[in-house]
N, C-alpha and C positions, 0 to 999 in steps of 0.2 A: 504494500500500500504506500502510496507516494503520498508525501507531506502536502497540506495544503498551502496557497501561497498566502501571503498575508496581508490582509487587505488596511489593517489597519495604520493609523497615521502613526510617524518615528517620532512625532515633535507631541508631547504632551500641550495642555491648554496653557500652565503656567508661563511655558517656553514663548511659547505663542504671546500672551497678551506682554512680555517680554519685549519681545522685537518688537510688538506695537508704541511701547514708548520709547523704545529708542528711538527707531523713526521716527514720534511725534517731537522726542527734544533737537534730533538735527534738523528736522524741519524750521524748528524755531531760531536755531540756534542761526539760521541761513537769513531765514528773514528778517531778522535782528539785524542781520550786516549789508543787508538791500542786494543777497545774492541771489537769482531768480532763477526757479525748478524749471527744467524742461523736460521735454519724453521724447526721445529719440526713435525711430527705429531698432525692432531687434532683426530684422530680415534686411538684407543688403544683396549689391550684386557684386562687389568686392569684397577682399577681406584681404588681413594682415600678410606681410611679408615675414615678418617672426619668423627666428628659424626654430625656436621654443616653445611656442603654440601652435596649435591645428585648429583650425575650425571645422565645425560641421555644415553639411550643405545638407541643401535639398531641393528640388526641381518643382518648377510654378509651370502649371499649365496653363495659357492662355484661350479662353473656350471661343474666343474669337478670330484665332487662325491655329495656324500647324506649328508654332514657336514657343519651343520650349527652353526658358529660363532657367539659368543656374543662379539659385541663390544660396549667400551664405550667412545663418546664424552668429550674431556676430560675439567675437570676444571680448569687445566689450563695447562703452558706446565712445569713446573717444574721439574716432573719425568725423564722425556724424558731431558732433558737440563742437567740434576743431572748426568745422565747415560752419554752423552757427557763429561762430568767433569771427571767423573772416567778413561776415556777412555783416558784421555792428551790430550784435548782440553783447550785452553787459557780461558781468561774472554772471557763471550760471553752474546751477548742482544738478544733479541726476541721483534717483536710487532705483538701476534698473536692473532688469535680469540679461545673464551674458550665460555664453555656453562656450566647453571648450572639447574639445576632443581628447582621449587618452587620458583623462583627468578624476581617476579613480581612487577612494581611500578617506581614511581618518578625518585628514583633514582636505580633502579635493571631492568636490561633487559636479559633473557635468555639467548640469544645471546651476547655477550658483546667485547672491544679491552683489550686486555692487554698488557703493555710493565710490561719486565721481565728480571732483570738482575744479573749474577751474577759476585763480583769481587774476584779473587784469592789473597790468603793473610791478605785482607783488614778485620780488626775486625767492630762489629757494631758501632764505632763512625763513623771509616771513609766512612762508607757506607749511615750512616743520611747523612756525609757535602754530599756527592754524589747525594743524591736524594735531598736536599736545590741546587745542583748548579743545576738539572733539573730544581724543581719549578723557580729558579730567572731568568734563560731562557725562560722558554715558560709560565709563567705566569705572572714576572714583580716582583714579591715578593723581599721585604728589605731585607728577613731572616725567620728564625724559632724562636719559643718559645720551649724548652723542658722541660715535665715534668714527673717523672717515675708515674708508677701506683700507687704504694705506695703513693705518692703524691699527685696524683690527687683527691683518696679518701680520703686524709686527707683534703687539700685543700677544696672542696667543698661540702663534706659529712661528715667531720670530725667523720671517720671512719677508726681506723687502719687495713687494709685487714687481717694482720699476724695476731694478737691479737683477733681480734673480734671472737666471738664463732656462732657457725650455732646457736642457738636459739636466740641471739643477730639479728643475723642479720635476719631472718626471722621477727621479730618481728619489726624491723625498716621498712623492706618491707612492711610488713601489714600496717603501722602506714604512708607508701607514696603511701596506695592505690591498692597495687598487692596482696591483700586479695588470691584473685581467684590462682593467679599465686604459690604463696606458696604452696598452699593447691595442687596443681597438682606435685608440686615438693619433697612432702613429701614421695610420692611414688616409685621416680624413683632414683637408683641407692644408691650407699654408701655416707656417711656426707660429703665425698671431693668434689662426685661429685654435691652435691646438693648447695654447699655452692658455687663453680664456678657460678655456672647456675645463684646465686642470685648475686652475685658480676657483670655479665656478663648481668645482667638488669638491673642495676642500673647505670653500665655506659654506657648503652645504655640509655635511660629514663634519666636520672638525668646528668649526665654527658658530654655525646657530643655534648649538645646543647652549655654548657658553655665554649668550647675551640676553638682556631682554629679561631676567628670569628673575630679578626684582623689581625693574623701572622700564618702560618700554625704550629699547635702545632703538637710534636714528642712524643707521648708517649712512654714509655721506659719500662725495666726489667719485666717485665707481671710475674704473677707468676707460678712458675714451672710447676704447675698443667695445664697451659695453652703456654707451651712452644710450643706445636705442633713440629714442627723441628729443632726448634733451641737446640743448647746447652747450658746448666745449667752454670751460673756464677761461673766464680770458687772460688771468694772472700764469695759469699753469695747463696748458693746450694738454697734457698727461692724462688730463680728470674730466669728468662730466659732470656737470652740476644737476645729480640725479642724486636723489637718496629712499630707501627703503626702510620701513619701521616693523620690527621685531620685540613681541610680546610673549614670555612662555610657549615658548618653541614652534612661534607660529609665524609665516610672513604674514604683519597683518597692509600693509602702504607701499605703494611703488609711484613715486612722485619725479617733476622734473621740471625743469627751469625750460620752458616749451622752445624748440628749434623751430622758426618761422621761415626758414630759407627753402624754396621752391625746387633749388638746385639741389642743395645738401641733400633734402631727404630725398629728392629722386638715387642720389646716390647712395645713399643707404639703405635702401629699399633691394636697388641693385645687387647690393653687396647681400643683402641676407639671400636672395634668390641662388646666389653664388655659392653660397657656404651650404643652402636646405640642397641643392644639387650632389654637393660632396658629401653630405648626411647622408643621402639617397632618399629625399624627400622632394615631394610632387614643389615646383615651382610656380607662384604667382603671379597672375596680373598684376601690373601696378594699379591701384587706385586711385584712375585720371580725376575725377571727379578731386579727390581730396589734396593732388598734386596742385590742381586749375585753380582752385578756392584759396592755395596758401600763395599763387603768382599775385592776386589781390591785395594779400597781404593780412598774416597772423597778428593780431596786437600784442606785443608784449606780455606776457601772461605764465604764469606758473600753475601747473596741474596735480593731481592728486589721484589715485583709485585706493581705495579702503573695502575689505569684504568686509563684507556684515554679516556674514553668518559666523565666519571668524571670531568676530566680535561679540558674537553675542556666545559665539563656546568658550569665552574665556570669563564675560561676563557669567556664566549661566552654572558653568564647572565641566561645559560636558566634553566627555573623551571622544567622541564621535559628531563627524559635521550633519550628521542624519538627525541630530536630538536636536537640534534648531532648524527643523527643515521640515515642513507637514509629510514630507514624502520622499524619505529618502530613494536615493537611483534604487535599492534593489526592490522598492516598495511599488514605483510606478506602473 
């Protein structure tokens, strides 16, 4: 006799009217500061170059001729928000739903909340105090700990990121056990990209367990090679003016100091096509639309993505991102 499945919700009611007020105090908290809610699209006909993420698609039939559209689910609503920016829209928040592909486990659900924001003007310090006055809202928190990357590999691997050489550090990897892992990375892509990929498991493995785990830690200035959208420091062109916020053992923020240059991110777009090739992962359209919108011109602006459901398993205690979710992936 086979088990039945189970139809009931993973998120109890407590959990539930939970998220209802966290959502009702960042709502406030936005409108307090004349930041204005939008709703984006979750279905698009682009999607990300990321070589880190996967979207999911799925195909729109039009019942008015024989053309059938590829659309994709998006990972999150940035694009779409970005293109409102270009267009003379104010700061604006978002808490919408994004989907990602391959994104299974504890703390990863297909399905997921995002809040999403961007502020006009503001550089990346004042966009941390921004997301520190979230956290001391809706989770109670004294403050932040910040520390750059640079840092953090000194600190606790007493490894200089800049300095260290790709055979160096391959051989420190081997030496913490990623024997296997090296030896798959030896094959993919050029020394830049292979030495990210090892830096980018070490602070996953070696490093996030040890931050975050009394004060929510801010990591800061990532290095250029891992700028994704932010713009290049302009004191030290090494670093990106991007930073990530980590709370008991979670990523909960991935923020950045927004790149506006039409050109740049076409070529960075470029480049992740380049690198998801040597993965052996399918390659992207570029997304003309969101290209065309930044030749207009991005305003000045610093953004944010915060998961909420994160948020609410640290607020809540739970060890599972399915206990703050009406329904978790194996429930649907």
């Amino acid at each position: 006799m086979t088990d039945k499945p189970d139809w009931r919700p993973s998120a109890n009611i407590a959990n539930n009217k939970m998220k209802n007020e966290v959502l009702h105090q960042i709502r406030q908290y936005f409108e307090f500061h004349n930041v204005l809610e939008v709703d984006t699209p979750i279905l698009g006909r682009s999607t990300i170059t990321d070589v880190h993420l996967d979207a999911m698609s799925t195909v729109h039939t039009n019942p008015l001729s024989t053309q059938k559209t590829q659309m994709y689910l998006q990972t999150s609503p940035e694009y779409f928000m970005k293109r409102l920016l270009c267009s003379g829209y104010p700061s604006i928040f978002q808490i919408a739903k994004c989907f990602r592909d391959d994104e299974v486990g504890t703390h990863h659900n297909p399905e997921f909340t995002m809040l999403e924001w961007y502020r006009l003007d503001f550089a990346m310090e004042e966009l941390i105090h921004d997301v520190e006055s979230i956290l001391r809202l809706t989770l109670g928190v004294d403050g932040i700990e910040a520390l750059s990357y640079q840092e953090a590999f000194s600190k606790y691997l007493s490894i200089d990121v800049f300095g260290v050489s790709l055979l160096e550090l391959m051989e420190f990897c081997e030496q913490q056990g990623f024997e296997h892992y090296v030896n798959s990375v030896k094959q993919i892509g050029d020394d830049d990209s292979r030495k990210d990929m090892l830096l980018q498991l070490l602070f996953s493995e070696r490093i996030e367990a040890k931050i975050g785990n009394i004060l929510p830690t801010v990591i800061t200035h990532f290095p250029a090679s891992q700028a994704s959208l932010a713009k290049l420091n302009m004191a030290d062109s090494r670093v990106a003016q991007r930073f990530e916020v980590y709370y008991r053992g979670m990523e909960l923020a991935n923020g950045f100091e927004e790149l506006g240059c039409e050109r740049d991110l076409r070529t960075r777009f470029e480049r992740d096509n380049i690198q998801r090739s040597c993965l052996g992962k399918a390659t992207r359209d570029l997304d003309e639309k969101f290209l065309q919108a930044h030749s207009y011109g991005l305003p000045a602006c610093s953004g944010v993505a915060l998961g909420i459901d994160r948020l609410l398993m640290i607020k809540s205690g739970a060890s599972d991102i399915g206990e703050v979710q009406t329904f978790s992936y194996e429930r649907v």
